[in-house]
N, C-alpha and C positions, 0 to 999 in steps of 0.2 A: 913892483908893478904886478899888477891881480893879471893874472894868463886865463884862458877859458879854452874849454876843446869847442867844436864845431856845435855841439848838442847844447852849451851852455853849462857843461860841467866845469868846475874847479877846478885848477891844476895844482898839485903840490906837489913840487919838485925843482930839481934845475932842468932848464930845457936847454935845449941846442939849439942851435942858429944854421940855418942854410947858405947856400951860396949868396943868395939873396937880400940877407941879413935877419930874414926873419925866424921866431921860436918856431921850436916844433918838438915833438917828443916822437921816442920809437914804441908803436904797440905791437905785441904779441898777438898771432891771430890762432887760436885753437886749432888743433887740427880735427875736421868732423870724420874720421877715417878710423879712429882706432880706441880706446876705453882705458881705464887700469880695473880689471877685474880679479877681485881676490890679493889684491897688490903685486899685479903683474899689468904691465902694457901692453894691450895685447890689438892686432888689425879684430879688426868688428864685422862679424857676417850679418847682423839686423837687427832687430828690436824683438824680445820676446819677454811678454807678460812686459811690458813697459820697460824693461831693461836691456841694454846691449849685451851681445852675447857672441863667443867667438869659442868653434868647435877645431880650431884648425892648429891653434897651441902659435901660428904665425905673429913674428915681429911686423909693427908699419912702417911699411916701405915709401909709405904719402910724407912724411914726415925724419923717417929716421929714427923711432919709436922716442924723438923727445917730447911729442905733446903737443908742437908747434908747428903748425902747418905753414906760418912766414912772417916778418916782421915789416911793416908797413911804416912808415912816416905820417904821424897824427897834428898836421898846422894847429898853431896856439892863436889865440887870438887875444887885445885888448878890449875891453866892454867897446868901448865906441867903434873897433872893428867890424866887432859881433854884431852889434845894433845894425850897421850899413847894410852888413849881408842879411839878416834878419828883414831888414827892410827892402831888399831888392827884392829876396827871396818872395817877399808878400808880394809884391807888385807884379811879379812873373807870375804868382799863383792866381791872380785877382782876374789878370790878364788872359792865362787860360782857362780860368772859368769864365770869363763874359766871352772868349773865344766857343768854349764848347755849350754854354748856353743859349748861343749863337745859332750854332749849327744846328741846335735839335731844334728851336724855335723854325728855322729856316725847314728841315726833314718833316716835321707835323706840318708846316702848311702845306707840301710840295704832296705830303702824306694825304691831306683834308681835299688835295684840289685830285688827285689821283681818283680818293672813296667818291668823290659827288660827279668823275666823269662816268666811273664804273657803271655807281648807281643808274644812274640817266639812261646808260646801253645797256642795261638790262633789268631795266624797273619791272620788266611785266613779269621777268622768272622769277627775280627775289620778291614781287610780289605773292608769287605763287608758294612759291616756299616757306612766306612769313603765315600764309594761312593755313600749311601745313604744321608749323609748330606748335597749334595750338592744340593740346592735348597728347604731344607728343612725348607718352611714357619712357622711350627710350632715346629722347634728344637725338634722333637720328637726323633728323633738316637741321635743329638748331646745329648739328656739328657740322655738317654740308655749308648752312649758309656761312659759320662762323669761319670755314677753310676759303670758299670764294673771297668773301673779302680779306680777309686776311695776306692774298697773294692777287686777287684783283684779280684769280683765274677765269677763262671764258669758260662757258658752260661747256663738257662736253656732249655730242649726241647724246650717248649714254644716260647723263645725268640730267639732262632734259625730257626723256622719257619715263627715269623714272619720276621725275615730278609731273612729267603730262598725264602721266598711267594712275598715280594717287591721285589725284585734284579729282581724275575723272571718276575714281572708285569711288572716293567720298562725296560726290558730287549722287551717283546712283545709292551710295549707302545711305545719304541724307532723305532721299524718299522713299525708302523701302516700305512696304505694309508686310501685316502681315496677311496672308493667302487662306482663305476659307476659314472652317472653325474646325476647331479639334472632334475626331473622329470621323470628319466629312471624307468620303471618296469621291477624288475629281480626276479630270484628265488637264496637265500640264505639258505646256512645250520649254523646255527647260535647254537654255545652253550653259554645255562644261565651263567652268571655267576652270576650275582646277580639278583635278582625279590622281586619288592617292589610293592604289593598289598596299595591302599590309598582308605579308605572307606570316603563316603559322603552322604550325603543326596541324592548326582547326580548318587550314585553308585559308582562302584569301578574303580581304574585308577592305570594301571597298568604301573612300571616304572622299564626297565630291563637295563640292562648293559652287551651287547654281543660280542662276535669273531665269527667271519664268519670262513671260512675252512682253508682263508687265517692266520687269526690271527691277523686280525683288528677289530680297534673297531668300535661297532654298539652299537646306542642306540636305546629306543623305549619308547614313552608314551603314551599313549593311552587306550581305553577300552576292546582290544582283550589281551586275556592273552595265550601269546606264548611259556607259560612255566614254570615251577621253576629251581632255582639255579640249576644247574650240568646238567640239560639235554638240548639233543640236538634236535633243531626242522629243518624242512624244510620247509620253507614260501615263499610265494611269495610279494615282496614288493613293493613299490615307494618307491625312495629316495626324503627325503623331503630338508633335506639340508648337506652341510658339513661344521665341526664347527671343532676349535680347542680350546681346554678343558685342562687347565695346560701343555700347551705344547704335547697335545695327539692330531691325526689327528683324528676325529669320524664322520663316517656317523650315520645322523639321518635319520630313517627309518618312515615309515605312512602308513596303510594300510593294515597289516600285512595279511595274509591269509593261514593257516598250508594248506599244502601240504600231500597228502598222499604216504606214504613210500611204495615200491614196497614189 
């Protein structure tokens, strides 16, 4: 009679019989603990350059330095044995895959009905942010929006101003002009918005980022400091050039000279 291991391997041999009555054969189980290096058996400290490698001269104590870490009981089977389990086996597998195809079917809708409440309680911000993506060189929203949904997080303050504070920059950047013509000298009411002091050995150089009354942009570099962030000055200037700066019209200004307020 043809015997077969659990894998569908061939058995050739006499096998033993259990209490039970059934075959079975005894397999040796490696021991993963120790090497013969050099034709010695030696305990194994790890793998180097792909080879095990032992500095300590130690016999394995896993084993007894025979090699064999244990001997187990290997059931034999007859082909129509094998067949039955082969076929249960299928039928459990079949079973937890339409079980776990199940579940994830069930986790996407649960998933789809979650993203479309999200959506709904907060259409007007991800609206806000989907039109901040657009041009956006360093996917900074797309990575914003792509975290919101991904955790269905509420927005926080924080992260609500900074998309209220963009929308509203690119909203003034969208109609900036440029301001007189080059080499014209005008008087400007300019608020700071930004003021960046740069010390040097040369002294300081000061670098603003302005809106005239109109709510164009103006720049300024130079050694006159017209300001800090939020306030508003009244200068007298030369236009030195006009530039455009990521799709912004900006006049650059030279010259600056505050004005005194009535």
């Amino acid at each position: 009679m043809e015997l077969f291991n659990r894998n569908g391997k061939v058995f050739n041999g006499s096998p033993e019989v259990n209490a039970k009555g059934k075959p079975y054969t005894q397999v040796a189980i490696a021991c993963d603990r120790c090497h013969v290096i050099n034709g010695q058996r030696l305990w194994i400290m790890g793998i180097e350059n792909n080879r095990p490698y032992s500095r300590t001269g130690f016999e394995c104590w896993t084993c007894g330095n025979t090699g064999v870490r244990k001997v187990v009981d290997d059931r034999l089977y007859t082909s129509e044995e094998l067949a039955k389990l082969n076929a249960s086996a299928d039928k459990r597998a079949d079973k937890r895959f339409a079980a776990e195809q199940a579940a994830a079917a069930a986790k996407a809708a649960n998933r789809a009905t979650a993203e479309t409440a999200y959506r709904a309680a907060n259409a007007d911000f991800l609206a806000k942010i989907a039109t901040l993506c657009v041009n956006d060189g360093q996917a900074f929203w797309d990575r914003l929006a792509a975290d919101l949904l991904s955790w269905f997080k509420t927005p926080t303050a924080r992260q609500i101003e900074l998309v209220e504070g963009e929308v509203a920059k690119r909203a003034k950047n969208a109609t900036s002009a440029f301001v007189g013509t080059v080499g014209d000298k005008i008087e400007l009411t300019l608020t700071i918005e930004r003021g960046i002091p740069v010390n040097s050995q040369f002294g300081t150089t000061y670098i603003n980022l302005c809106r005239d009354q109109n709510g164009n942009a103006v720049t300024y570099k130079g050694n006159s400091d017209i300001g800090a962030a939020g306030e508003v000055s009244n200068v007298r200037v030369t236009i030195k050039e006009h530039t455009i700066y990521n799709g912004v019209n900006q006049t650059v200004i030279q010259r600056p000279k505050l004005l005194q307020t009535a």
